[in-house]
C-alpha positions in Angstrom: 0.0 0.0 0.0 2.5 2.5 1.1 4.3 1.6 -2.7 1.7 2.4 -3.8 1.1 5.7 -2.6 4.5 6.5 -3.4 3.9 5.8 -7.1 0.5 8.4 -7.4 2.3 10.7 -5.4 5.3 10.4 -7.9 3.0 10.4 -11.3 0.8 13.5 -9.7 4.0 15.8 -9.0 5.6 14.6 -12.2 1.8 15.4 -13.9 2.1 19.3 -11.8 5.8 20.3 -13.0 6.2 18.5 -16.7 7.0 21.5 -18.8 4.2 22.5 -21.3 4.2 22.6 -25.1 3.6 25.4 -26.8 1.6 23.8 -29.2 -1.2 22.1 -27.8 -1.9 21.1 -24.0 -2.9 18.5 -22.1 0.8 16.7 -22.8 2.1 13.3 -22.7 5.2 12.4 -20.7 7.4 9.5 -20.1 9.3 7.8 -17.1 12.5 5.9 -17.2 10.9 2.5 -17.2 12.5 -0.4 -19.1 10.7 -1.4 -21.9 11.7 -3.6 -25.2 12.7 -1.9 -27.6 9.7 -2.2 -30.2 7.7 -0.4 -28.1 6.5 2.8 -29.1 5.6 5.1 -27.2 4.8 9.2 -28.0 6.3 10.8 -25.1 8.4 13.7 -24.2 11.3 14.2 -21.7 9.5 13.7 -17.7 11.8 13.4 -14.3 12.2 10.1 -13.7 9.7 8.0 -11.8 10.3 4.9 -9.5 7.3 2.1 -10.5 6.7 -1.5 -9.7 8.3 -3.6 -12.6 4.5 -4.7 -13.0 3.4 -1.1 -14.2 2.8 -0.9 -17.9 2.8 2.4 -19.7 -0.7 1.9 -20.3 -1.4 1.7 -16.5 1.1 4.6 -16.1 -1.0 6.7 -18.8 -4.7 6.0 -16.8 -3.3 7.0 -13.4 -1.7 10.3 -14.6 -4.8 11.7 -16.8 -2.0 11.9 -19.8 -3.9 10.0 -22.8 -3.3 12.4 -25.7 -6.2 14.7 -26.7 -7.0 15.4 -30.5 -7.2 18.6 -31.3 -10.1 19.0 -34.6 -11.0 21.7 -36.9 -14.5 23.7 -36.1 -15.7 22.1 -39.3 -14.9 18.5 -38.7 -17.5 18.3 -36.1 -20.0 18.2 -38.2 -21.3 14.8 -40.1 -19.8 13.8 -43.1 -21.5 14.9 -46.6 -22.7 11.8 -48.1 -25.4 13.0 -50.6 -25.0 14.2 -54.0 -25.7 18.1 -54.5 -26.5 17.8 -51.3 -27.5 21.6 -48.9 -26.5 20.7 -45.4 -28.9 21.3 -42.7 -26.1 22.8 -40.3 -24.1 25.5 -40.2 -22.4 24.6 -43.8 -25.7 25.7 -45.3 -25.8 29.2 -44.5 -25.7 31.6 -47.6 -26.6 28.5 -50.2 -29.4 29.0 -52.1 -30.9 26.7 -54.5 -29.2 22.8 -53.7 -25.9 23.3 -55.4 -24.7 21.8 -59.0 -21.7 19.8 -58.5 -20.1 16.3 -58.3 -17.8 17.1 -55.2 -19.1 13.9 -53.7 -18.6 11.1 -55.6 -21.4 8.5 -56.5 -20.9 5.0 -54.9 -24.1 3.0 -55.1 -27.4 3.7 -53.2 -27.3 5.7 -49.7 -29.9 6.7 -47.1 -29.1 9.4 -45.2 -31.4 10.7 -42.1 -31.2 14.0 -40.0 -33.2 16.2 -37.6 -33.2 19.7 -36.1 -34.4 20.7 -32.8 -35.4 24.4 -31.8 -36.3 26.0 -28.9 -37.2 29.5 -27.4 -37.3 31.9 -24.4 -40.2 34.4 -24.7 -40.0 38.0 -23.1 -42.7 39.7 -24.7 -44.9 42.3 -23.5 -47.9 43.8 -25.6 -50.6 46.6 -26.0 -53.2 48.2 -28.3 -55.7 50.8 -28.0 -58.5 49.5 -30.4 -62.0 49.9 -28.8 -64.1 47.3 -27.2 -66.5 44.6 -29.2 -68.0 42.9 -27.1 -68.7 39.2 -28.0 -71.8 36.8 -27.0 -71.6 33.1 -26.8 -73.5 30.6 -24.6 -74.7 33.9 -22.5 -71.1 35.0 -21.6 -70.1 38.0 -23.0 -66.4 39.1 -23.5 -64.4 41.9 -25.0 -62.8 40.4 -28.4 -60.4 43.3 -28.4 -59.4 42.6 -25.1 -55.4 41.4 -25.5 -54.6 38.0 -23.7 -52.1 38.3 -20.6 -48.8 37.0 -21.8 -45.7 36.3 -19.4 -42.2 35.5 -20.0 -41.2 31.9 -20.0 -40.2 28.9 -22.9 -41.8 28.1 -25.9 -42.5 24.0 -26.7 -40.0 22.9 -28.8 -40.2 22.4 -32.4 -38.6 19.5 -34.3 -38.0 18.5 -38.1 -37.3 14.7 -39.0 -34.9 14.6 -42.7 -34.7 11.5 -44.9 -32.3 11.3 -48.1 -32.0 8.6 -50.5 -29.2 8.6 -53.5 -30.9 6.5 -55.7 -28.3 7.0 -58.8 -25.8 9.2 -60.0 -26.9 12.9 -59.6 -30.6 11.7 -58.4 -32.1 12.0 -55.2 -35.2 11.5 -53.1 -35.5 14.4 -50.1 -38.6 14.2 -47.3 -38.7 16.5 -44.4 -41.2 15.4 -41.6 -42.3 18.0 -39.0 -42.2 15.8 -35.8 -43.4 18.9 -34.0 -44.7 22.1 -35.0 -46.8 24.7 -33.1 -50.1 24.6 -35.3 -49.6 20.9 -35.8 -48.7 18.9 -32.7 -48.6 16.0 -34.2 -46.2 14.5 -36.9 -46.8 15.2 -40.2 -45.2 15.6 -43.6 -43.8 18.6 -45.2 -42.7 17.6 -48.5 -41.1 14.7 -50.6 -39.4 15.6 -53.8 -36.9 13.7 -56.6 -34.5 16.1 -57.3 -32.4 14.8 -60.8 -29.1 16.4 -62.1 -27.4 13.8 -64.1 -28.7 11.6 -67.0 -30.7 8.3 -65.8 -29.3 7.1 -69.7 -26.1 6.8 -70.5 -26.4 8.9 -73.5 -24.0 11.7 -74.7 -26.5 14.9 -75.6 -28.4 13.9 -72.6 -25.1 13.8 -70.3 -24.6 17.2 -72.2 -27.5 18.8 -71.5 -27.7 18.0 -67.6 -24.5 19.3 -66.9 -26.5 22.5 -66.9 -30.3 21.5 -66.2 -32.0 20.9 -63.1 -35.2 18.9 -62.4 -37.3 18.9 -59.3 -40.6 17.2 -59.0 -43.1 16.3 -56.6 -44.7 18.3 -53.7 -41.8 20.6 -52.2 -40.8 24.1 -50.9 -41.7 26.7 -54.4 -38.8 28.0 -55.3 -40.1 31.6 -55.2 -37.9 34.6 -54.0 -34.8 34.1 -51.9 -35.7 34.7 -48.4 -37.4 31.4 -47.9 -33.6 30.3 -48.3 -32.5 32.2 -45.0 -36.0 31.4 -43.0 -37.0 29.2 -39.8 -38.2 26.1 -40.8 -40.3 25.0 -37.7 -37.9 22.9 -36.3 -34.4 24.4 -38.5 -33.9 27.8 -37.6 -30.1 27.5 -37.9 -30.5 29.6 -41.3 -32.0 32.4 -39.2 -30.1 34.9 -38.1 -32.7 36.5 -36.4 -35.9 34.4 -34.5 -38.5 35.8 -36.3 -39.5 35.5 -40.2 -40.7 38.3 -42.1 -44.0 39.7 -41.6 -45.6 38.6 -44.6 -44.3 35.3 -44.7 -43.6 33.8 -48.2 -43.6 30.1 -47.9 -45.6 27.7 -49.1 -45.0 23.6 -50.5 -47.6 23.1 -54.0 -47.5 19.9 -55.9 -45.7 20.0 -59.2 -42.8 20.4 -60.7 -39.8 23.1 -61.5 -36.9 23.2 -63.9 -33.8 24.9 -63.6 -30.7 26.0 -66.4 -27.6 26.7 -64.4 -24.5 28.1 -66.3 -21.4 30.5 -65.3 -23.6 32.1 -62.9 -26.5 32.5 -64.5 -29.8 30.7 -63.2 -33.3 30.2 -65.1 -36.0 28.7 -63.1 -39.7 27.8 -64.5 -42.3 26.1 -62.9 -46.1 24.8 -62.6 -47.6 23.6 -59.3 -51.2 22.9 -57.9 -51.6 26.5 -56.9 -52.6 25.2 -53.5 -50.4 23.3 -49.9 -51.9 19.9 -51.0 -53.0 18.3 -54.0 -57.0 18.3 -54.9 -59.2 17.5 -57.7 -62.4 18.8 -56.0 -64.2 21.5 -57.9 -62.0 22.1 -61.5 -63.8 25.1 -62.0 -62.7 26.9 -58.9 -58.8 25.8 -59.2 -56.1 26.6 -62.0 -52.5 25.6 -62.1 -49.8 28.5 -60.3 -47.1 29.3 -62.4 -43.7 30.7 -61.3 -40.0 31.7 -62.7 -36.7 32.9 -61.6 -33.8 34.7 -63.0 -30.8 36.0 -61.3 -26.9 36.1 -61.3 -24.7 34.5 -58.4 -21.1 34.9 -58.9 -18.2 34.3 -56.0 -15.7 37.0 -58.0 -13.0 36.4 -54.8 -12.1 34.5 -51.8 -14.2 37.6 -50.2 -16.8 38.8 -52.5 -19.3 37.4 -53.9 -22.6 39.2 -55.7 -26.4 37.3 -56.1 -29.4 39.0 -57.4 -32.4 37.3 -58.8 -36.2 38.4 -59.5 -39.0 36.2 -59.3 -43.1 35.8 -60.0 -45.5 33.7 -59.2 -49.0 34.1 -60.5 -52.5 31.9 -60.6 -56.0 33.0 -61.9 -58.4 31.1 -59.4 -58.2 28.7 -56.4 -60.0 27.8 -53.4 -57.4 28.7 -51.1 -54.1 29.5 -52.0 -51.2 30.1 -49.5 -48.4 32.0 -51.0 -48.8 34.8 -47.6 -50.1 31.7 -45.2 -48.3 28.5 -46.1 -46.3 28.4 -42.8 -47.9 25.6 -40.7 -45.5 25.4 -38.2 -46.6 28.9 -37.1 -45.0 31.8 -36.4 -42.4 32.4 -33.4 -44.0 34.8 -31.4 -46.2 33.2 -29.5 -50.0 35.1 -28.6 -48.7 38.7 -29.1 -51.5 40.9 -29.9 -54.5 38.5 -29.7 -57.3 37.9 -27.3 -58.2 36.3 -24.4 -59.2 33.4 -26.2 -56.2 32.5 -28.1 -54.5 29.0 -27.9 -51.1 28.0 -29.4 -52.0 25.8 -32.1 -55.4 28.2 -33.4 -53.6 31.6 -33.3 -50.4 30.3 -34.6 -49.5 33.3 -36.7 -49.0 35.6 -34.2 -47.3 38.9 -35.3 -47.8 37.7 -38.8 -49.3 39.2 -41.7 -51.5 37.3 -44.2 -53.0 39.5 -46.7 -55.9 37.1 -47.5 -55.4 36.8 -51.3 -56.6 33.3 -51.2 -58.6 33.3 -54.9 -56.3 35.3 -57.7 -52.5 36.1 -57.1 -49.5 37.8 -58.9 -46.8 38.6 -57.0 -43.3 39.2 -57.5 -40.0 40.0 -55.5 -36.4 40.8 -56.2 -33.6 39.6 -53.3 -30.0 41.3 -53.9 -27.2 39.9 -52.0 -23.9 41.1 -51.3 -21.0 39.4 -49.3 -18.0 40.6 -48.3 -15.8 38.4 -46.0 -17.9 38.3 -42.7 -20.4 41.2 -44.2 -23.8 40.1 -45.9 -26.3 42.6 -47.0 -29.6 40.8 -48.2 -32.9 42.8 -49.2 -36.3 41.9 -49.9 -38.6 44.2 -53.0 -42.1 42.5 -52.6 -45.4 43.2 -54.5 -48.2 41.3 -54.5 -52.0 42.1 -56.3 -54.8 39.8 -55.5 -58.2 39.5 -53.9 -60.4 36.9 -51.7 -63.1 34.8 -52.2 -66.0 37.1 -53.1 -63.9 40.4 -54.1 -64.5 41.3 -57.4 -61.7 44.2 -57.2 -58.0 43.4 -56.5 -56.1 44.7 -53.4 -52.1 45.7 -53.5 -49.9 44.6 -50.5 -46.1 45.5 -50.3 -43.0 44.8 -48.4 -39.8 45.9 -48.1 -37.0 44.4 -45.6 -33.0 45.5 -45.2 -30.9 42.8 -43.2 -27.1 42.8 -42.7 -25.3 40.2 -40.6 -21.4 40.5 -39.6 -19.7 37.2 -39.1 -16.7 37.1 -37.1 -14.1 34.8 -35.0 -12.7 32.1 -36.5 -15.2 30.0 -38.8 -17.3 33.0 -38.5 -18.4 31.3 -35.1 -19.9 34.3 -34.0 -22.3 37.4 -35.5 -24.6 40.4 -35.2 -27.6 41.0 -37.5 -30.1 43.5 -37.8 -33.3 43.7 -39.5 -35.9 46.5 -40.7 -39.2 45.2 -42.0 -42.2 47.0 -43.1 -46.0 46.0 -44.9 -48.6 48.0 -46.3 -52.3 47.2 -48.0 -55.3 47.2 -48.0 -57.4 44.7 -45.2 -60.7 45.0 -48.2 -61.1 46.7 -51.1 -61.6 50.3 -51.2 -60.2 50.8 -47.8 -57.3 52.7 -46.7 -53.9 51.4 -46.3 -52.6 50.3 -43.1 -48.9 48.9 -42.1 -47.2 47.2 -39.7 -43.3 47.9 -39.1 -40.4 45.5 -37.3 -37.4 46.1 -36.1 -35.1 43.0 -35.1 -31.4 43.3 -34.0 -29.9 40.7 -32.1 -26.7 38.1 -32.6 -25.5 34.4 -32.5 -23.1 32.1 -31.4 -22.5 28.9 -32.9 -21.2 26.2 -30.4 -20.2 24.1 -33.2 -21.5 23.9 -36.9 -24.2 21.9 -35.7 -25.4 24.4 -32.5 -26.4 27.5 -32.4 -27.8 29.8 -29.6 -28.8 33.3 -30.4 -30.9 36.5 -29.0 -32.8 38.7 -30.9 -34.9 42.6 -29.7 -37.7 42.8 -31.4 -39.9 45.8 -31.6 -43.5 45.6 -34.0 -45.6 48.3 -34.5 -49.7 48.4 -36.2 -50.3 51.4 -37.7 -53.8 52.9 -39.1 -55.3 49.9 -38.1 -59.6 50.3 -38.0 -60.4 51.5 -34.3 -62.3 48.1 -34.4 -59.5 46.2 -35.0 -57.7 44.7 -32.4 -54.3 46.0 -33.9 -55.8 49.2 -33.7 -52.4 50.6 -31.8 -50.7 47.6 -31.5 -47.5 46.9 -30.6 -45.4 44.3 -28.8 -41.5 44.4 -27.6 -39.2 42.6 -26.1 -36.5 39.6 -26.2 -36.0 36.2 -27.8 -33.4 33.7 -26.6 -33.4 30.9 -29.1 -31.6 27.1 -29.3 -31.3 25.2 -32.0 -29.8 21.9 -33.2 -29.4 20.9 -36.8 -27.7 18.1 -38.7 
């Protein structure tokens, strides 16, 4: 025993003094222990130690907390890229657009690929309005509906996306993102499923030719209209975010059909016909046409430092039952009850802080997104106009929106940022009636743990302007913080 303690005593003083390397720490050291001579063992120069001829090195390297650590790059944390033309989830997807056009992972048979992304939030929102009361009737109770609900500060549920990819051949894959969790939709439900193809599925010369520049994506998937639905939360997958909350008017929607891309020295072409509506239906023809949409734009990296993007896009379709270019978010929005009443719920009053314009029967709308980046600087805007009407409006109503965002990236691997956001809306609630607007301010910052983790904090401020006095926006505002988490991979 008392050997024994002679030993640990030994190893721990030899552990306290062994000199430090400049280049990386803990250290390994050695002892002047007889060992055969094929033995190798990575040490470094250590005073001399007395042990029982029993010890091994291995023994010696357990007591004295010495076993080597690897040091790894920021970027090797994260999982290994195993799909073709493949946008990761993570960190590594920040500032790509459309699913890139290359071959940089090679094609070795069929692979099946799964991820998920986790999100979660802090709420510290307060709220107000001045609209009048209307008082509400039902089953002999009688309430004010202009009355705002009584929010605290406290967490949000969590939200959580499911991903499944399947190569399936050279340059063709299957893609399916399942919301596990979502705040209008507690339950687990699919998003989309699409085939996305960029090779030849025949081995034949003027086809190989031609899909070294072309694109195809079919099935019922995210519309490729505008660019901000590239740097949006998606319910679970807010990692893109720099901020917590998405615009105001929210343009996102998934349609049944299909798109087609032409992709060359930084050009892109994009036309496409879908559904016009979130889910397929056949149900009255005469109500429903198809949605049509395009893109153009330039995207060119012109140095290690700078690169330049801008692209313009339309979406337009004559008559449907319900469509959801302003309202296709079903995970909800993330601020949660600001600026409804007492009788809101999570799930029916998911929207929050949103603005839907209602042009559910006839749309055209259109939007041009520059973007500049120099080394840790991006500058991204948003030009919006939309022209539409509801169900029963025989006149069309104009909504527009205009948003400013820069984000500086700094640290190594850009591990940590600032971002600010100006956002503003303005329409018409009916035809004929005078405008009114809503206007958000958002500045906050992140911190990405690894590529994979990100926490971040945002200040919002959100003003309701000319809002009817019967309105429950009428004078509405709500402020405050948002501490989000999220996971992706």
């Amino acid at each position: 025993m008392q050997r024994s303690i002679v030993v640990l005593s030994a190893l721990f003083a030899a552990v306290a003094f062994a000199p430090q390397s400049s280049a990386q720490s803990p250290n390994k050291m050695t002892s002047s222990i007889a060992v055969p001579n094929s033995a190798a063992i990575d040490t470094m120069p250590a005073p001399a130690i007395a042990v029982p001829e029993s010890a091994t090195i291995d023994t010696i390297k357990k007591i004295a907390g010495t076993k080597q650590i690897k040091k790894t790059n920021f970027l090797t944390t994260a999982p290994g890229i195993e799909m073709q033309n493949y946008r990761p989830e993570d960190k590594r997807g920040i500032n790509v657009f459309e699913a890139p056009k290359d071959e940089s992972v090679a094609y070795e048979g069929f692979k099946l690929q799964w991820g998920a992304a986790f999100t979660q939030q802090f709420q510290g929102l307060d709220h107000s309005n001045t609209a009048a009361p209307r008082l509400v009737t039902t089953n002999g109770v009688t309430t004010d509906a202009n009355s705002l609900i009584r929010i605290g500060h406290g967490p949000n549920n969590a939200t959580a996306n499911l991903y499944l990819n399947g190569q399936l051949a050279r340059g063709i894959r299957v893609a399916m993102t399942t919301y596990s969790s979502a705040r209008h939709h507690n339950e687990t439900w699919v998003k989309d499923g699409y085939l996305l193809i960029d090779a030849s599925p025949i081995d034949w010369k003027p086809l190989n030719d031609i899909m070294k520049y072309v694109t195809i994506r079919a099935g019922h998937f995210e519309i490729n209209y505008g660019d901000a639905h590239f740097r949006r939360t998606d319910n679970g997958n807010s990692i893109r975010n720099p901020l917590v909350g998405n615009y105001i008017m929210d343009a996102f929607t998934t349609e049944v059909g299909g798109e087609i891309y032409v992709r060359a020295n930084g050009f892109l072409a994009m036309a496409g016909v879908t559904g016009g509506e979130s889910r397929g239906m056949i149900a009255n023809p005469d109500k429903r046409s198809p949605s049509y949409l395009g893109k153009i734009g330039f995207d060119k990296k012109f140095s290690d430092d700078f690169r330049f993007r801008l692209t313009a896009s339309e979406y337009a379709t004559s008559s449907s039952v319900s469509n959801t270019l302003f309202s296709g978010d079903r995970a909800g929005s993330r601020y949660y009850d600001v600026v409804e009443n007492t009788t809101s719920t999570e799930a029916a009053q998911a929207w929050s802080g949103a603005m839907q314009p209602g042009l559910k029967n006839s749309i055209h709308s259109f939007v041009v997104n520059p973007f500049l980046q120099f080394r840790g600087l991006e500058l991204f805007g948003n030009i919006e106009r939309a022209k539409g009407r509801a169900a029963g409006e025989t006149d069309n109503r104009t909504w527009k929106q205009n948003v400013g965002e820069v984000v500086y990236r700094f640290l190594p691997d850009q591990r940590l940022y600032v971002a600010a956001r100006y956002n503003t809306v303005n329409g018409q609630l009916t035809v004929g009636a005078p405008d009114v607007s809503v206007k958000r301010t958002q500045i906050g910052g992140g911190w990405f743990l690894t590529p994979n983790i990100l926490t971040k904090l945002e200040f919002v401020n959100q003003k309701y302007l000319d809002f009817p006095t019967t309105d429950i926006r009428n004078g509405a505002k709500f402020k405050g913080f948002m501490v989000e988490g999220v996971v992706a991979f």
